[in-house]
KOLVO-621098 format. One line per 10 residues: number of its first residue (from 1); their letters; for each residue x, y, z of N, C-alpha, C. Coordinates in nm, 2 decimals, decimal comma, always signed. Example, Ala and Ser with C-alpha at 12.3 -4.5 7.8 and 13.67 -1.06 7.14 Angstrom:
BEGIN
1 = AS = +1,32 -0,57 +0,78 +1,23 -0,45 +0,78 +1,32 -0,33 +0,78 | +1,28 -0,22 +0,71 +1,37 -0,11 +0,71 +1,29 +0,00 +0,79 $
//
This chain:
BEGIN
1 = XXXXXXXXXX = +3,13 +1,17 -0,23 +3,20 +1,05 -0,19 +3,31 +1,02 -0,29 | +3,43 +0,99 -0,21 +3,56 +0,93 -0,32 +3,54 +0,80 -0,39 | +3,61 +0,78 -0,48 +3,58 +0,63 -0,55 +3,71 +0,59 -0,50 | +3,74 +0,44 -0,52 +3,85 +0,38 -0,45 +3,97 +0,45 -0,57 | +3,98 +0,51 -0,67 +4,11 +0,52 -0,70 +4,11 +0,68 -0,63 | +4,04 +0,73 -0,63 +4,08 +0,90 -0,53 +4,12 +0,85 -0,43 | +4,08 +0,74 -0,33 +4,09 +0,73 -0,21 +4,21 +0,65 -0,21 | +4,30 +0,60 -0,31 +4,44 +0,62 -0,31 +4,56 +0,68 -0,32 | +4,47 +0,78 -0,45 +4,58 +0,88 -0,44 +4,58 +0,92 -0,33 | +4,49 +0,98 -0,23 +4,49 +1,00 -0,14 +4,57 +1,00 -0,02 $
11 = XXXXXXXXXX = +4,53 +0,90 -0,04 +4,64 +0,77 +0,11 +4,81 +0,80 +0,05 | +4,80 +0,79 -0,12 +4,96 +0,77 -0,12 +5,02 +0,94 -0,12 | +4,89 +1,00 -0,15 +4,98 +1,20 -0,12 +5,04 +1,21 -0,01 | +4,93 +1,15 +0,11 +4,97 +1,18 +0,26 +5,07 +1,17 +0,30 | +5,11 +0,99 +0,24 +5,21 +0,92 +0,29 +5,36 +0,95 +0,28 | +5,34 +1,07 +0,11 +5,45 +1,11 +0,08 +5,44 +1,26 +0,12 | +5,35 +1,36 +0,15 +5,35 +1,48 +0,20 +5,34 +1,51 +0,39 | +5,29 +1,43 +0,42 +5,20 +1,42 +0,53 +5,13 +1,54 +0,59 | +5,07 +1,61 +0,51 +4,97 +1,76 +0,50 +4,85 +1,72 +0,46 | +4,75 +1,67 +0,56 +4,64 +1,62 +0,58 +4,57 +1,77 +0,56 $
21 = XXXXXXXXXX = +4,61 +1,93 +0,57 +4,52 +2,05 +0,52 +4,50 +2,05 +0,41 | +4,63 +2,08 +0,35 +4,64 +2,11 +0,22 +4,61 +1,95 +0,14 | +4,59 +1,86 +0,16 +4,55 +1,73 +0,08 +4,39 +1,71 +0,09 | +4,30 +1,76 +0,21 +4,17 +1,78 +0,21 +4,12 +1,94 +0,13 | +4,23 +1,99 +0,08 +4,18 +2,16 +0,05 +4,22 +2,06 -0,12 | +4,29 +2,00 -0,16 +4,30 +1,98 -0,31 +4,22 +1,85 -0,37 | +4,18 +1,75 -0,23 +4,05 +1,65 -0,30 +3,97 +1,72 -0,28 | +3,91 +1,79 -0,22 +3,75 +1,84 -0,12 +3,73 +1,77 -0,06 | +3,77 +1,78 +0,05 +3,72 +1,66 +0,20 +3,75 +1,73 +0,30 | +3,68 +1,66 +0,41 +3,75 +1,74 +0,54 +3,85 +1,64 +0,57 $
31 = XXXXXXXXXX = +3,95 +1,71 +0,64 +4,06 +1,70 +0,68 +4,08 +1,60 +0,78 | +3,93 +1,54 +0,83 +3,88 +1,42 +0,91 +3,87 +1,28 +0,83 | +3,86 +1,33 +0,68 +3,84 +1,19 +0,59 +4,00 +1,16 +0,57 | +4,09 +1,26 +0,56 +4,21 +1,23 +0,54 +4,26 +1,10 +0,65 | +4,25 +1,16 +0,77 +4,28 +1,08 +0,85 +4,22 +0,94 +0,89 | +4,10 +0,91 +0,82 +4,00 +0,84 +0,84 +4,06 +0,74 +0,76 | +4,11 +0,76 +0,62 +4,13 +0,67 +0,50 +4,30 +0,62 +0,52 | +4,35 +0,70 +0,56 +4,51 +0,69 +0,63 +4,45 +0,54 +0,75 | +4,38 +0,58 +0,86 +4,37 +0,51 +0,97 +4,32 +0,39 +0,87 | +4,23 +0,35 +0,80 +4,15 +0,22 +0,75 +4,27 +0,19 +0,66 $
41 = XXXXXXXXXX = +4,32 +0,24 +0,58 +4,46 +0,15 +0,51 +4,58 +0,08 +0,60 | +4,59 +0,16 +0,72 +4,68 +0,09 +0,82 +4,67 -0,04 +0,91 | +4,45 +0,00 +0,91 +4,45 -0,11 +1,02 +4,38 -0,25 +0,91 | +4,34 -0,22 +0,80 +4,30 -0,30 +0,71 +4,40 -0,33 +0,60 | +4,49 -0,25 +0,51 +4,53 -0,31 +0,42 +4,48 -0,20 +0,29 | +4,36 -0,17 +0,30 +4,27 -0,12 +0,18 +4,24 +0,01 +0,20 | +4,18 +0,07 +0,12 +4,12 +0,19 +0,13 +3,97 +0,18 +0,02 | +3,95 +0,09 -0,01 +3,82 +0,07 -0,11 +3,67 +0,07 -0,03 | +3,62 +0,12 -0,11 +3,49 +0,12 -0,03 +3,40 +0,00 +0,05 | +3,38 +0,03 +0,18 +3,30 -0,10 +0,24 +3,15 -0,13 +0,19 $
51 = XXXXXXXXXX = +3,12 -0,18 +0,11 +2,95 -0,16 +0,03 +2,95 -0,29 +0,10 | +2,97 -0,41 +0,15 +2,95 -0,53 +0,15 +2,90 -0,52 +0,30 | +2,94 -0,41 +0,36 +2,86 -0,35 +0,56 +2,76 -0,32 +0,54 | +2,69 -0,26 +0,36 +2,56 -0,17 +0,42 +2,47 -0,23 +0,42 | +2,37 -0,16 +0,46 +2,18 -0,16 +0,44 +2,21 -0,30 +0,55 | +2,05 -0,32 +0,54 +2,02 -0,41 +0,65 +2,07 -0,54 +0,66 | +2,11 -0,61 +0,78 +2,18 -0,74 +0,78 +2,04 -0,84 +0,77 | +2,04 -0,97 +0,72 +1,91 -1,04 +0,76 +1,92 -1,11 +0,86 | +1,78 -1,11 +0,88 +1,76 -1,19 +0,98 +1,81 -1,33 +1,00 | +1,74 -1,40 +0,90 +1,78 -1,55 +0,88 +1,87 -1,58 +0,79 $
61 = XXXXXXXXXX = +1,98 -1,66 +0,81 +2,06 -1,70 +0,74 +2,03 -1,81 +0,62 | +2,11 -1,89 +0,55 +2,11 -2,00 +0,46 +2,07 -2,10 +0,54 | +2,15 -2,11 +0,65 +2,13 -2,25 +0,78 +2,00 -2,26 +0,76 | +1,95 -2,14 +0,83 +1,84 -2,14 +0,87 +1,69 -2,17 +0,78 | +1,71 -2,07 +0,67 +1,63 -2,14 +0,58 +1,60 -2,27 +0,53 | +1,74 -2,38 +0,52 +1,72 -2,50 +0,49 +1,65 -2,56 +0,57 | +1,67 -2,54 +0,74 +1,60 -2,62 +0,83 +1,47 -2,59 +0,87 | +1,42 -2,42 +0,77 +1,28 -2,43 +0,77 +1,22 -2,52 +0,62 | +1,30 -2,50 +0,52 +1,24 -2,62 +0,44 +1,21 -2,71 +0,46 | +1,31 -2,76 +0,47 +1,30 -2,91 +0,56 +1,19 -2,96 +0,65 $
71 = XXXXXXXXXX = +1,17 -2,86 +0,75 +1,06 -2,86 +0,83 +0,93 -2,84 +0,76 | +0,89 -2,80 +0,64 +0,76 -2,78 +0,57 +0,76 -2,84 +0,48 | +0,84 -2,96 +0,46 +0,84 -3,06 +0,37 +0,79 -3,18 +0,45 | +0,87 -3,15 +0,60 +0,83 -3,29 +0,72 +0,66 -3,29 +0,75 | +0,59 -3,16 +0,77 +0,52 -3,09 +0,83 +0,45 -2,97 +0,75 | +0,36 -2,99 +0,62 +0,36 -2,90 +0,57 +0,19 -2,81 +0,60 | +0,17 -2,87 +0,75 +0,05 -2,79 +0,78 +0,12 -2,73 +0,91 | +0,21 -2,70 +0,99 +0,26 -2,59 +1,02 +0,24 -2,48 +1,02 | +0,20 -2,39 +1,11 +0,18 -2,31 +1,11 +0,36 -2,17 +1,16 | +0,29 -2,07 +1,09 +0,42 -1,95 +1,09 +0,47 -1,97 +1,28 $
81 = XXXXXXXXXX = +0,36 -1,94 +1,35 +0,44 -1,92 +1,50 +0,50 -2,01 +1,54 | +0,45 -2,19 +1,50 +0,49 -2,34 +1,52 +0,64 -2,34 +1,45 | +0,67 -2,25 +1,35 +0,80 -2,29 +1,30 +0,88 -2,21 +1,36 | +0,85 -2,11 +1,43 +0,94 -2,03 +1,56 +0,96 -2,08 +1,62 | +0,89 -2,16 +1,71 +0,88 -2,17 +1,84 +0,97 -2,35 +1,76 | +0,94 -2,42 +1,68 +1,03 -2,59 +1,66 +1,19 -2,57 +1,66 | +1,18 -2,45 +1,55 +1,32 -2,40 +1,50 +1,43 -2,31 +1,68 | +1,31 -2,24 +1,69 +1,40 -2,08 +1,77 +1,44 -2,03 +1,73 | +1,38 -1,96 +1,66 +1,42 -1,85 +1,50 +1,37 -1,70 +1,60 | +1,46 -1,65 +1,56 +1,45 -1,49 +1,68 +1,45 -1,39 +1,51 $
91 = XXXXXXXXXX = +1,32 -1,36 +1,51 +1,25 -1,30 +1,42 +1,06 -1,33 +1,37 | +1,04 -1,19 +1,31 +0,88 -1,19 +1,30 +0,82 -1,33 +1,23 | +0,71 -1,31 +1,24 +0,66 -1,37 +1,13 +0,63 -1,35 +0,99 | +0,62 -1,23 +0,97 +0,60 -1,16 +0,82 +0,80 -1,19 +0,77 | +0,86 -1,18 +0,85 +0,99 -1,19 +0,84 +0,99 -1,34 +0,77 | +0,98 -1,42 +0,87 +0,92 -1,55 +0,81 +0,88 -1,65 +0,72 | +0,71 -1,54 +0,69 +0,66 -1,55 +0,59 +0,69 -1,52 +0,45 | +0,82 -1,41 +0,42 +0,89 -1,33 +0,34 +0,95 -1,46 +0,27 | +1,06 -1,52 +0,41 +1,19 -1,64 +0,36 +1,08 -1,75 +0,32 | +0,97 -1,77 +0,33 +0,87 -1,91 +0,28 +0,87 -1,87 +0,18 $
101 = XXXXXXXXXX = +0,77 -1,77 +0,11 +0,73 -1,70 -0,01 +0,90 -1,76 -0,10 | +0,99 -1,70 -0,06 +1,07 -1,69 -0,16 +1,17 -1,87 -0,18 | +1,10 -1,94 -0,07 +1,15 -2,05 -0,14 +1,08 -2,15 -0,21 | +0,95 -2,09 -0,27 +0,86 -2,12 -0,35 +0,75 -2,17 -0,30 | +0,68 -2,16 -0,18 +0,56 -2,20 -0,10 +0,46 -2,14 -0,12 | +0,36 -2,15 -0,12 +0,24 -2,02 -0,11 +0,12 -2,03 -0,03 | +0,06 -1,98 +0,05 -0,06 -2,01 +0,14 -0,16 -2,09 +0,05 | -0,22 -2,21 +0,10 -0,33 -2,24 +0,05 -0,39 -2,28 +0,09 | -0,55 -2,25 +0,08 -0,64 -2,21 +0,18 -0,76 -2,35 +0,18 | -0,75 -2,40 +0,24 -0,87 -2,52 +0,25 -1,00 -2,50 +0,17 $
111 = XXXXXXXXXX = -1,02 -2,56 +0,07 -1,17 -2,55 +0,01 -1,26 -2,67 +0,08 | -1,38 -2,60 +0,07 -1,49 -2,69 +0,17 -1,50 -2,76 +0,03 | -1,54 -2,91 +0,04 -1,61 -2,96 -0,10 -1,76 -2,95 -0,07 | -1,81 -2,97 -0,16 -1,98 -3,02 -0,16 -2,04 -3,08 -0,06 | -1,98 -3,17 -0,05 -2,05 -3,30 +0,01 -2,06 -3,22 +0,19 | -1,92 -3,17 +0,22 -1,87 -3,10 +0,41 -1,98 -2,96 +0,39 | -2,05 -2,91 +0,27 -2,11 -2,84 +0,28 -2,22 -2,85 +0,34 | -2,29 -2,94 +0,31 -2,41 -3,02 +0,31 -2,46 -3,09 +0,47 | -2,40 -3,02 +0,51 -2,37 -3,09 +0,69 -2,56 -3,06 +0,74 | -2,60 -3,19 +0,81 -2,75 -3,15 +0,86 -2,73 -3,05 +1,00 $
121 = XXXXXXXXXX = -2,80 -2,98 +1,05 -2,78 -2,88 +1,09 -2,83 -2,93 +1,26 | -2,77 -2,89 +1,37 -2,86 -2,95 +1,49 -3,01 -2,88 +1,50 | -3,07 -2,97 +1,57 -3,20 -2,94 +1,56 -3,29 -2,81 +1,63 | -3,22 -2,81 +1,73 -3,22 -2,72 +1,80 -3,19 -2,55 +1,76 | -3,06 -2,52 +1,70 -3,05 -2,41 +1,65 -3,13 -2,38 +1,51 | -3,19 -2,49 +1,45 -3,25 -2,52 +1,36 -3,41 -2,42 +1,40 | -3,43 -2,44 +1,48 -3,60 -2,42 +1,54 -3,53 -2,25 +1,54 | -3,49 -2,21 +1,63 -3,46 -2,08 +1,72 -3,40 -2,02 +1,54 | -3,32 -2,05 +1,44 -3,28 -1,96 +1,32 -3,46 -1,96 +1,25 | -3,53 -2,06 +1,26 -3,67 -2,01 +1,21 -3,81 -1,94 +1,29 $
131 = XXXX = -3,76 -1,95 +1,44 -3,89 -1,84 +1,49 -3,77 -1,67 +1,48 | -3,61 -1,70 +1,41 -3,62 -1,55 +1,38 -3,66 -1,47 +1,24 | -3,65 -1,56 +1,15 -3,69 -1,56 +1,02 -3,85 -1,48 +1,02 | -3,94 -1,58 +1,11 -4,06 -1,51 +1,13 -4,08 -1,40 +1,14 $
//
């Protein structure tokens, strides 16, 4: 791959040779990149590398994330599919779960206390759990 100063010399050999063979036979390129980096300087201006197009776009934007904050600040027993379906957020929920995690939230999980432990039991299932014990 060219770095953006090859990919000017480049552009300016052509411009002054216009021998797209012999200019792909003295960078090493095919004779397809020539014309490729010619066409992107004409229709853009540049010839530097596009790094800011790669790898994966996200899903959720800034917008978006604020008005899920917001929403688990209003509402912070919400569940992941409830904030899809409030918002209309067109993405997973591990997707989701990812943009929560990173704006400092964390699952936390209901502890029973003592006392909710301690529940009397109905009487009925009570009898039938001790003729199985027997």
């Amino acid at each position: 791959m060219l770095g953006n100063e090859a990919r000017n010399l480049l552009v300016n050999a052509y411009e002054k040779c216009r021998n797209a063979k012999y200019l792909a036979t003295v960078f090493d390129v095919k004779e397809r990149t020539v014309y490729r980096l010619v066409a992107q300087k004409r229709n853009t201006g540049s010839v530097e590398l596009r790094t800011s197009e790669r790898g994966r776009k996200a899903k959720l934007n800034e917008e978006q994330i604020q008005q899920i904050d917001k929403l688990l600040k209003q509402k912070p027993d919400i569940t992941l599919l409830g904030i899809i379906e409030e918002l209309d957020l067109d993405c997973s929920e591990s997707t989701l779960s990812r943009a929560i995690h990173k704006l400092g939230y964390s699952l936390k999980k209901k502890v029973i206390h003592a006392s909710e432990q301690e529940r009397p039991r109905c009487e009925g299932k009570e009898r039938e759990v001790a003729k199985i014990r027997l």
